[in-house]
Every structure is written in structure tokens, then in C-alpha cells.
PyMOL Python script that loads the backbone (N, CA, C, O; Angstrom):
from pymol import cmd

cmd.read_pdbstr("""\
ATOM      1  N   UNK A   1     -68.765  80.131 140.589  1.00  0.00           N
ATOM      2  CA  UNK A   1     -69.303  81.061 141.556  1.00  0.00           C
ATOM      3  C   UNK A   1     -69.398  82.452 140.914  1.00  0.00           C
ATOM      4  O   UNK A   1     -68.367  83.067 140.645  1.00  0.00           O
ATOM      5  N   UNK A   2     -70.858  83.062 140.612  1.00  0.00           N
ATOM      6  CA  UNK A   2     -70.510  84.282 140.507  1.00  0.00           C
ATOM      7  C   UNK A   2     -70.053  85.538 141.362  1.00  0.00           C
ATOM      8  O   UNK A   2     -69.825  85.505 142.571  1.00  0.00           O
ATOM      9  N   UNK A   3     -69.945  86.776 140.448  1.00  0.00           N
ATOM     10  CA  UNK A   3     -68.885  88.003 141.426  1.00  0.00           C
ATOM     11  C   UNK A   3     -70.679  88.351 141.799  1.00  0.00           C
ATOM     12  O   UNK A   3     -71.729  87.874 141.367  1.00  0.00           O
ATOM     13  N   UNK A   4     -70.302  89.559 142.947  1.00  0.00           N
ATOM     14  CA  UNK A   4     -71.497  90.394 143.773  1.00  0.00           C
ATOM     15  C   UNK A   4     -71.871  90.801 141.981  1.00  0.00           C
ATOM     16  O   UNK A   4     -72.927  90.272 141.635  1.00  0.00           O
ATOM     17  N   UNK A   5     -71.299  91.486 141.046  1.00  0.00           N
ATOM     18  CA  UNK A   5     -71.456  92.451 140.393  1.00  0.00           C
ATOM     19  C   UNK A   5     -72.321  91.977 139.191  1.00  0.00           C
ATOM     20  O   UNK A   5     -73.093  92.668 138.526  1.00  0.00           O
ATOM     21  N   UNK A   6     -71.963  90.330 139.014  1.00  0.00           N
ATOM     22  CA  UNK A   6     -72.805  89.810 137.727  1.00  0.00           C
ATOM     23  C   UNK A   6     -74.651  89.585 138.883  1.00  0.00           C
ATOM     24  O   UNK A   6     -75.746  90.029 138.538  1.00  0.00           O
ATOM     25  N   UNK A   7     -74.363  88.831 140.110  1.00  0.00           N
ATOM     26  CA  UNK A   7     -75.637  88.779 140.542  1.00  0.00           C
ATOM     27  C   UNK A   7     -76.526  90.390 140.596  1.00  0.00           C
ATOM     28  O   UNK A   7     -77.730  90.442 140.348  1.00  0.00           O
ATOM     29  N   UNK A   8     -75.686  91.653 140.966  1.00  0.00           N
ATOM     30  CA  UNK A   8     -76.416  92.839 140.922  1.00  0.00           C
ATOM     31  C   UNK A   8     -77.076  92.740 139.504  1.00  0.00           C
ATOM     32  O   UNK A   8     -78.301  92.867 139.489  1.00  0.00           O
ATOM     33  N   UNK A   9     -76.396  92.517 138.230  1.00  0.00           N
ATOM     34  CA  UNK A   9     -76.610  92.986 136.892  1.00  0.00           C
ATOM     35  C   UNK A   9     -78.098  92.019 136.505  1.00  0.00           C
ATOM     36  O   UNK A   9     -79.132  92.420 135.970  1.00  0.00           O
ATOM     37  N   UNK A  10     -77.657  90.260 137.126  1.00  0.00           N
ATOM     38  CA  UNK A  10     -78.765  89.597 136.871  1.00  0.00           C
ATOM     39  C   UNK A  10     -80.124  90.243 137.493  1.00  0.00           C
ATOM     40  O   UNK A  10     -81.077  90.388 136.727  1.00  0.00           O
ATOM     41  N   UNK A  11     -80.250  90.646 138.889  1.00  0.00           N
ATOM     42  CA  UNK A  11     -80.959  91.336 139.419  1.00  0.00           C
ATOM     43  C   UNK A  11     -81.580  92.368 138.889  1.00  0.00           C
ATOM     44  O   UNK A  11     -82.797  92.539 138.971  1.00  0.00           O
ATOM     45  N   UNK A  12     -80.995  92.924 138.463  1.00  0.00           N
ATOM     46  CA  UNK A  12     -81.376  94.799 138.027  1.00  0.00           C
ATOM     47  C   UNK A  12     -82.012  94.343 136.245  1.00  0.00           C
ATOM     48  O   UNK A  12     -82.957  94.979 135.778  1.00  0.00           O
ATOM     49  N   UNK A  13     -81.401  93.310 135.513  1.00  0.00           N
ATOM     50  CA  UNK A  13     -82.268  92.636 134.279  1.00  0.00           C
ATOM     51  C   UNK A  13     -83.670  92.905 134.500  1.00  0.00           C
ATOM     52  O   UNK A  13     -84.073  94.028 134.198  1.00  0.00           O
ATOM     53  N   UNK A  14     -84.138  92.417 134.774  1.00  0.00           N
ATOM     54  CA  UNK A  14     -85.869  92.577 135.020  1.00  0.00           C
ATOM     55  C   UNK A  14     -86.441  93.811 135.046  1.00  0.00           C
ATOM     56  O   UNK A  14     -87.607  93.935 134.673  1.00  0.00           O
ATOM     57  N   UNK A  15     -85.679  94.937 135.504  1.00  0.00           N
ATOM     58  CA  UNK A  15     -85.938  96.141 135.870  1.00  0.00           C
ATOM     59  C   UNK A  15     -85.479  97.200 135.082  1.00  0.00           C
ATOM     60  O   UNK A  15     -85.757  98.389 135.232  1.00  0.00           O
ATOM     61  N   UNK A  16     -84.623  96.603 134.072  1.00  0.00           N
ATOM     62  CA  UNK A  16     -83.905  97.366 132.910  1.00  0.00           C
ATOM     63  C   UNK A  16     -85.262  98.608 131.901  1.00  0.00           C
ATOM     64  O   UNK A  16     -84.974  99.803 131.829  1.00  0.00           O
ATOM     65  N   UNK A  17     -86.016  98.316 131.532  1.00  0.00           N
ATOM     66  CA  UNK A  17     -87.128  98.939 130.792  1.00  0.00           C
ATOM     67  C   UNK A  17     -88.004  99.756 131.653  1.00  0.00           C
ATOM     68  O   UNK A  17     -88.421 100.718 131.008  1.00  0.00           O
ATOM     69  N   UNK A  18     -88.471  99.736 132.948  1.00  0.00           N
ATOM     70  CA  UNK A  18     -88.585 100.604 133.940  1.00  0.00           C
ATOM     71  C   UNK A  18     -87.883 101.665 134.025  1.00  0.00           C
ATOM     72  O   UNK A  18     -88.342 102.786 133.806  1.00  0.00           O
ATOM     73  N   UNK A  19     -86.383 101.367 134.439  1.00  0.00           N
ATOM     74  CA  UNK A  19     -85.169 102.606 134.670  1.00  0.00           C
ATOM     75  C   UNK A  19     -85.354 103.162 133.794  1.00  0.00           C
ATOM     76  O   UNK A  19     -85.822 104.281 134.003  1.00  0.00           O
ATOM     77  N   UNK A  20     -85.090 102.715 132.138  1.00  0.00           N
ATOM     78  CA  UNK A  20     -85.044 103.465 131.023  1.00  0.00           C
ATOM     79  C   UNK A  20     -86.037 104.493 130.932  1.00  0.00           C
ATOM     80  O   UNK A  20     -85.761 105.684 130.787  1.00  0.00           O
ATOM     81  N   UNK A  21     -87.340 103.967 131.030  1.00  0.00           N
ATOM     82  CA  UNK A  21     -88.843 104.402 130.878  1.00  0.00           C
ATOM     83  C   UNK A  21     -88.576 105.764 131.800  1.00  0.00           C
ATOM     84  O   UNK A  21     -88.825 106.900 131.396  1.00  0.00           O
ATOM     85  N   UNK A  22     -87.988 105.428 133.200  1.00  0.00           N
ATOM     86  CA  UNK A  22     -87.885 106.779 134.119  1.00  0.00           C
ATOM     87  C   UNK A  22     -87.215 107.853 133.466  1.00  0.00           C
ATOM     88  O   UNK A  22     -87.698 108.974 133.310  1.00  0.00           O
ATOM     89  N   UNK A  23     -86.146 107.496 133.107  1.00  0.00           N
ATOM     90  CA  UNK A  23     -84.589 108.234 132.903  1.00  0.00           C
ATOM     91  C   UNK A  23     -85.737 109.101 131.247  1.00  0.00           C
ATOM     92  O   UNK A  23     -85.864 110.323 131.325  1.00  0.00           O
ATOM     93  N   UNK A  24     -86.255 108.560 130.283  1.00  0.00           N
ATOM     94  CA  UNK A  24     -86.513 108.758 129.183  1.00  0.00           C
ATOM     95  C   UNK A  24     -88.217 110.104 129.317  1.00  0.00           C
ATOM     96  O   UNK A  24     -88.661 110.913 128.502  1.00  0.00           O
ATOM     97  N   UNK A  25     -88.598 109.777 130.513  1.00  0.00           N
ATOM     98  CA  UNK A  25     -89.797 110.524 130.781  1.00  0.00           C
ATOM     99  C   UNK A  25     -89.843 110.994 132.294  1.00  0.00           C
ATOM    100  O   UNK A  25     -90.650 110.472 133.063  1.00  0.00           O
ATOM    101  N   UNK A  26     -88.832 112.141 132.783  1.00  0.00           N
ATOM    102  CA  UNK A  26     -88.575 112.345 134.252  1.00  0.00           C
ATOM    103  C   UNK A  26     -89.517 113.142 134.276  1.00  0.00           C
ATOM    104  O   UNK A  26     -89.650 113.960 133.366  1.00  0.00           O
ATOM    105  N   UNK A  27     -90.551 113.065 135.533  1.00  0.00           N
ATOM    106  CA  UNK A  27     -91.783 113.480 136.223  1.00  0.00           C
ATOM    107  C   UNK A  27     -91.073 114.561 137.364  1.00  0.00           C
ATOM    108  O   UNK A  27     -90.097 114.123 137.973  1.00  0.00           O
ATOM    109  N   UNK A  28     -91.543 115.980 137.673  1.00  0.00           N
ATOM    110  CA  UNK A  28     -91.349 116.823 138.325  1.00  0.00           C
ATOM    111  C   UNK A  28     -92.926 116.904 139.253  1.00  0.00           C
ATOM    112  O   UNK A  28     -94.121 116.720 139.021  1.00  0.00           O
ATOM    113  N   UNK A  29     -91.969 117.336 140.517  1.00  0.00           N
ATOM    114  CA  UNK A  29     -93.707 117.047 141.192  1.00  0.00           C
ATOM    115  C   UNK A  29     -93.737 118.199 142.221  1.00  0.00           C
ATOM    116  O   UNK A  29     -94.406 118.207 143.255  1.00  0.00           O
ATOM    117  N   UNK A  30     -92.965 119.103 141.810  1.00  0.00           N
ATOM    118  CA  UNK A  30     -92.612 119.812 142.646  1.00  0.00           C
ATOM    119  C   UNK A  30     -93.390 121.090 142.635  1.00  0.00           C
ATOM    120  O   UNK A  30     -93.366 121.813 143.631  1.00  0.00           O
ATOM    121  N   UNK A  31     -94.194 121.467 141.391  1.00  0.00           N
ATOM    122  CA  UNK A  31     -95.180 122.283 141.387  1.00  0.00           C
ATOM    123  C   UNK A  31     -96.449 121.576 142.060  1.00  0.00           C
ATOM    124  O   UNK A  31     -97.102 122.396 142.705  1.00  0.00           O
ATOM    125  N   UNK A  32     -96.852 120.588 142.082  1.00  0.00           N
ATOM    126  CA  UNK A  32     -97.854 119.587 142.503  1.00  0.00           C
ATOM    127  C   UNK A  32     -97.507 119.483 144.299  1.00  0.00           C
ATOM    128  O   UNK A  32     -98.504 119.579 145.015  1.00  0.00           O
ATOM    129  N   UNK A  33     -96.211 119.303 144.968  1.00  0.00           N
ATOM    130  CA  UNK A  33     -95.909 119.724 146.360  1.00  0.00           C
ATOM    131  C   UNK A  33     -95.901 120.513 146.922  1.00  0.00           C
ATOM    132  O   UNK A  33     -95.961 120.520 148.151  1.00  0.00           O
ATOM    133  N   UNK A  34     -95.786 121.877 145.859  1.00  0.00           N
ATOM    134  CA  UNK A  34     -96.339 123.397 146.439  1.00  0.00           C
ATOM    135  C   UNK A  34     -97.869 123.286 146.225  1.00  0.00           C
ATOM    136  O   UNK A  34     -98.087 123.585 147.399  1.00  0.00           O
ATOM    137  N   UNK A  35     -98.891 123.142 145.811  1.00  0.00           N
ATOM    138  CA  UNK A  35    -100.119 122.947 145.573  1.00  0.00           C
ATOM    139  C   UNK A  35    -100.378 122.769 147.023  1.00  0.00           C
ATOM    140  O   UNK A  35    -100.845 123.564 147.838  1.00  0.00           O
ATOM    141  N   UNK A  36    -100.070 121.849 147.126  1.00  0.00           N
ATOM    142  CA  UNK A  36    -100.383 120.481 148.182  1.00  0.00           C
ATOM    143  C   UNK A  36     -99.957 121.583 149.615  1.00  0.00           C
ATOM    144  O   UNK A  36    -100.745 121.733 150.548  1.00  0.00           O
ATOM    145  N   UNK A  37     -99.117 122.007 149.578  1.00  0.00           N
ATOM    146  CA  UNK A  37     -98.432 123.046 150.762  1.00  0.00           C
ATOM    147  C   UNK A  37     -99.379 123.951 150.834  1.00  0.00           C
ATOM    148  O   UNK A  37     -99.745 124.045 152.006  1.00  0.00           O
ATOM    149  N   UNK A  38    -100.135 124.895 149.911  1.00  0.00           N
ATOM    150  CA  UNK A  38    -101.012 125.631 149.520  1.00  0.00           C
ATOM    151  C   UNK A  38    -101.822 125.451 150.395  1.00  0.00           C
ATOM    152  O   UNK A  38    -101.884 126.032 151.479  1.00  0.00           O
ATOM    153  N   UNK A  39    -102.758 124.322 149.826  1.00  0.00           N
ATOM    154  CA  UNK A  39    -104.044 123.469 150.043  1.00  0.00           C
ATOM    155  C   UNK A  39    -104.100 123.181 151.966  1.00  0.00           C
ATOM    156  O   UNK A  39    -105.114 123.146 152.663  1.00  0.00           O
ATOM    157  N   UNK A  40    -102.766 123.025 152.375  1.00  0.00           N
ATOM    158  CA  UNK A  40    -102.681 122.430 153.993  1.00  0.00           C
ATOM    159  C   UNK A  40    -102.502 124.132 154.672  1.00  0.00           C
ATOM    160  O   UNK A  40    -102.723 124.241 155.878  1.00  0.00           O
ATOM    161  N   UNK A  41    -102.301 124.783 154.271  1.00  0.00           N
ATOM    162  CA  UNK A  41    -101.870 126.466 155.206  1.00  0.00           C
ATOM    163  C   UNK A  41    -103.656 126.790 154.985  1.00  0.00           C
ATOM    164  O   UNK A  41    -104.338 127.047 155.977  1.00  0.00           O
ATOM    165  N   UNK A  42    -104.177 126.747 153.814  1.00  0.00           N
ATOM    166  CA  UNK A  42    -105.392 127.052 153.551  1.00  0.00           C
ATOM    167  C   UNK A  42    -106.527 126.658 154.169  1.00  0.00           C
ATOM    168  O   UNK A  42    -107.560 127.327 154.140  1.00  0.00           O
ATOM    169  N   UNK A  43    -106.347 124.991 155.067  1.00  0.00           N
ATOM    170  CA  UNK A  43    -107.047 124.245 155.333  1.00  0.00           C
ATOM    171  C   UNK A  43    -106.945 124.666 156.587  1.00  0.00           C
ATOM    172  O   UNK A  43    -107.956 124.737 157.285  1.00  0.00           O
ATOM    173  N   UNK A  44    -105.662 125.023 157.087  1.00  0.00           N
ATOM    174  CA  UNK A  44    -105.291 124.919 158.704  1.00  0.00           C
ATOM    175  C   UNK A  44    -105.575 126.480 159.567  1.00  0.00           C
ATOM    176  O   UNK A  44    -105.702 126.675 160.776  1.00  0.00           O
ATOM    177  N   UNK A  45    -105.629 127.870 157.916  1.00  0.00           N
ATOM    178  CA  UNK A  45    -106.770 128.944 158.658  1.00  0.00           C
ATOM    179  C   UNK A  45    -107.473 128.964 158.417  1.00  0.00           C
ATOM    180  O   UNK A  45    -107.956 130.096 158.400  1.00  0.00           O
ATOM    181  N   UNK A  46    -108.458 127.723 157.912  1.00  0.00           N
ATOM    182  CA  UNK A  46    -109.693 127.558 157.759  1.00  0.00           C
ATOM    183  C   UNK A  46    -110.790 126.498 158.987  1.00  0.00           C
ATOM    184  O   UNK A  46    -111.975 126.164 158.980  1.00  0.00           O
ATOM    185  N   UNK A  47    -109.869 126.309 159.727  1.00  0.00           N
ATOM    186  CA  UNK A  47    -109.843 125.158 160.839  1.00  0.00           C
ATOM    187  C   UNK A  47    -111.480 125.760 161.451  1.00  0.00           C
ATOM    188  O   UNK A  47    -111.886 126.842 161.027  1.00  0.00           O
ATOM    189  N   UNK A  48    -112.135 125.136 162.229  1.00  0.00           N
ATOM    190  CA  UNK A  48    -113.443 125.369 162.616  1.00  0.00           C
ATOM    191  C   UNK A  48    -114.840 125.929 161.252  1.00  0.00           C
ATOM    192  O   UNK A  48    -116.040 126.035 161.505  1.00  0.00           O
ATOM    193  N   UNK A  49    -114.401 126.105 160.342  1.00  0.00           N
ATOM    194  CA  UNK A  49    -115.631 126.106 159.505  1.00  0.00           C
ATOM    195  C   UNK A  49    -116.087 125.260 158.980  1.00  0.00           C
ATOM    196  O   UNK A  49    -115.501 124.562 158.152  1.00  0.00           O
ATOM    197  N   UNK A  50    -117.535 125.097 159.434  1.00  0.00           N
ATOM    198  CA  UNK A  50    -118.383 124.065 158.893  1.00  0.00           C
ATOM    199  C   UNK A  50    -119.068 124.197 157.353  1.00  0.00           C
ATOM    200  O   UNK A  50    -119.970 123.405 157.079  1.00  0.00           O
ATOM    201  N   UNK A  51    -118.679 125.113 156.429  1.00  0.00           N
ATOM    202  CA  UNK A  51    -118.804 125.437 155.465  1.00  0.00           C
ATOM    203  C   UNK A  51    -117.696 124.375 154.142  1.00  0.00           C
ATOM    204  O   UNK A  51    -116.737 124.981 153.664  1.00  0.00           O
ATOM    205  N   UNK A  52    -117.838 123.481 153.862  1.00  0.00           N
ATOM    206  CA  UNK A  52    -117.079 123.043 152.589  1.00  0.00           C
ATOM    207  C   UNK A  52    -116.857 123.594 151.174  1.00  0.00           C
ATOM    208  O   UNK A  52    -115.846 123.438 150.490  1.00  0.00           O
ATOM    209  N   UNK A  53    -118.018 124.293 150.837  1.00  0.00           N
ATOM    210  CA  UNK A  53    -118.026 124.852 149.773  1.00  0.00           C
ATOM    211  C   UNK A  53    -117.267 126.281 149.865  1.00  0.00           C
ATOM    212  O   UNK A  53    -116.852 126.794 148.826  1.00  0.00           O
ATOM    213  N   UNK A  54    -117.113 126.835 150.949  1.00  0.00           N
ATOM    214  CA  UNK A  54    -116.475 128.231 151.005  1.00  0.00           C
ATOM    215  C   UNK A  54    -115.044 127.584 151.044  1.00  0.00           C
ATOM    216  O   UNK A  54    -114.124 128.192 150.498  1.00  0.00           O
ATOM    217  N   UNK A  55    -114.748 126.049 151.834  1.00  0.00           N
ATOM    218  CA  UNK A  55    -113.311 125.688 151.488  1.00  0.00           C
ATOM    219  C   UNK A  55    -112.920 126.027 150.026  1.00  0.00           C
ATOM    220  O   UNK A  55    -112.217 126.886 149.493  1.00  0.00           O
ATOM    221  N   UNK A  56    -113.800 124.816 149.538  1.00  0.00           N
ATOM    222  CA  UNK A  56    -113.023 124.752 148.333  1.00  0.00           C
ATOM    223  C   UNK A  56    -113.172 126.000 147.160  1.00  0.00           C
ATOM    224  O   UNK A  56    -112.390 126.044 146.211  1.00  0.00           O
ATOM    225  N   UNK A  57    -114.069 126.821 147.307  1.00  0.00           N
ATOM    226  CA  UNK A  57    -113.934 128.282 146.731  1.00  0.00           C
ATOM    227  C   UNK A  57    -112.496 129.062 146.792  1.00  0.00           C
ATOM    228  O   UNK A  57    -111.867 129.654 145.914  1.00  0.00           O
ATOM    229  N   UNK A  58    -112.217 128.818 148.235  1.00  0.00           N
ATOM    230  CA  UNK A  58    -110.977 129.473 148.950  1.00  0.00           C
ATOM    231  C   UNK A  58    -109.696 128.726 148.491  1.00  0.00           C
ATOM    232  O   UNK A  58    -108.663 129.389 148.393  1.00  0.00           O
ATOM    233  N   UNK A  59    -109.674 127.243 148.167  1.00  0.00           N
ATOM    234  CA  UNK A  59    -108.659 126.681 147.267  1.00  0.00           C
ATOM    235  C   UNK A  59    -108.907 127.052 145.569  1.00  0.00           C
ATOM    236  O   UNK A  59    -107.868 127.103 144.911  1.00  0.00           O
ATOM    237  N   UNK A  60    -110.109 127.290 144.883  1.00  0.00           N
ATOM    238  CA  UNK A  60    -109.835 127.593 143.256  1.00  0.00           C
ATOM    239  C   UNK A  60    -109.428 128.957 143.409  1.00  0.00           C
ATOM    240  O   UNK A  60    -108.611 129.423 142.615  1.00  0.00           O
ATOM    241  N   UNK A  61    -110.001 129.796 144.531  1.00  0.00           N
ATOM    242  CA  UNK A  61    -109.367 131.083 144.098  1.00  0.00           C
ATOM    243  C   UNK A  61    -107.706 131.395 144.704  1.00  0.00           C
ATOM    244  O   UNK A  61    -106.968 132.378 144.646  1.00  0.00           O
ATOM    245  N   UNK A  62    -107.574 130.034 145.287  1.00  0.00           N
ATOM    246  CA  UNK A  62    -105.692 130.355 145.368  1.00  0.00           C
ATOM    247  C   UNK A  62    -105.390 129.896 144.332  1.00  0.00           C
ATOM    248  O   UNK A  62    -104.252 129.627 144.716  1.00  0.00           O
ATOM    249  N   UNK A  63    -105.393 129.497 143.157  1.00  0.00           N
ATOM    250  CA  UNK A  63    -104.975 128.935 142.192  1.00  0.00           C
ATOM    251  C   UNK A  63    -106.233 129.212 140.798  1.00  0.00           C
ATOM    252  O   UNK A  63    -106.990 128.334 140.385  1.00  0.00           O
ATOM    253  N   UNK A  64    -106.176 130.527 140.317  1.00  0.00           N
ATOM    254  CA  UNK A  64    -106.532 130.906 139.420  1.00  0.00           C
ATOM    255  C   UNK A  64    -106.085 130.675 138.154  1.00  0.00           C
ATOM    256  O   UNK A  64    -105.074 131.211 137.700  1.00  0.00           O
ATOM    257  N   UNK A  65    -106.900 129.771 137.449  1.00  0.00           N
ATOM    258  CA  UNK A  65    -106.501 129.536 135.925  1.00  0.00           C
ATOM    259  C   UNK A  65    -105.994 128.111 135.470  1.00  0.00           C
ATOM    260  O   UNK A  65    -105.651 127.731 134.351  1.00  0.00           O
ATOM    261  N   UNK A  66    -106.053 127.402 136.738  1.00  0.00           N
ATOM    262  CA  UNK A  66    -106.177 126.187 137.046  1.00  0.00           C
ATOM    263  C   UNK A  66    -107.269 125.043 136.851  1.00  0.00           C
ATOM    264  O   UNK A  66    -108.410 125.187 137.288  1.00  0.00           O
ATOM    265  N   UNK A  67    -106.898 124.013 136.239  1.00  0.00           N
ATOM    266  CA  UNK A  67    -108.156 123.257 136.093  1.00  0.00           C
ATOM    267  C   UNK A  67    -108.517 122.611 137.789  1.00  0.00           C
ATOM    268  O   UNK A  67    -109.521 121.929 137.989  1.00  0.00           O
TER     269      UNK A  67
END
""", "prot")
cmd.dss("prot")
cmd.show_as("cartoon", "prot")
cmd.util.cbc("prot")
cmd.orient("prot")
């Protein structure tokens, strides 16, 4: 009979090169969630304009120098 701890280890096997891959290349997204926060305040005093192109003018020029 195995322990809880060898079935966790057999389990988590498969997934071993994933974790690593994470742990070895950690992704920050937290400049990318302020963007995104940006983009929704921008959108929401922009509410009733039927203009798209003045939207998205109004998003490159919050974020100057930006691709």
C-alpha cells in the first residue's frame, strides 16, 4: 500500500518540467494589469462615444512610447 506522500510525488511526476520551466522563467503581469486598469477607467469616461478611433487615440496617448 502506498503512503498519501509517494502517490502526491507519483502525481506531481508528470508535471515536474512545467514547475521547473515556471520557477526558471517567472512572468510578472503586473505592469500588463495596470494597462488593463488604464484601458477600463479610459473606456468607462469615454462611455457614449460613437467615435472608435478617438478611443483608441485616447488609449496610445495614455501610454506614450509604447508599442
Amino acid at each position: 500500500m502506498k503512503t498519501a506522500l509517494k502517490q502526491f510525488a507519483e502525481k506531481l511526476r508528470e508535471y515536474v518540467s512545467r514547475i521547473i520551466a515556471s520557477a526558471r522563467n517567472w512572468l510578472n503581469t503586473s505592469i500588463l494589469e495596470g494597462m488593463n486598469n488604464k484601458i477600463k477607467v479610459i473606456k468607462r469616461m469615454a462611455y457614449g462615444y460613437r467615435d472608435n478611433d478617438y478611443f483608441f487615440l485616447k488609449i496610445k496617448a495614455a501610454f506614450p512610447g509604447k508599442a
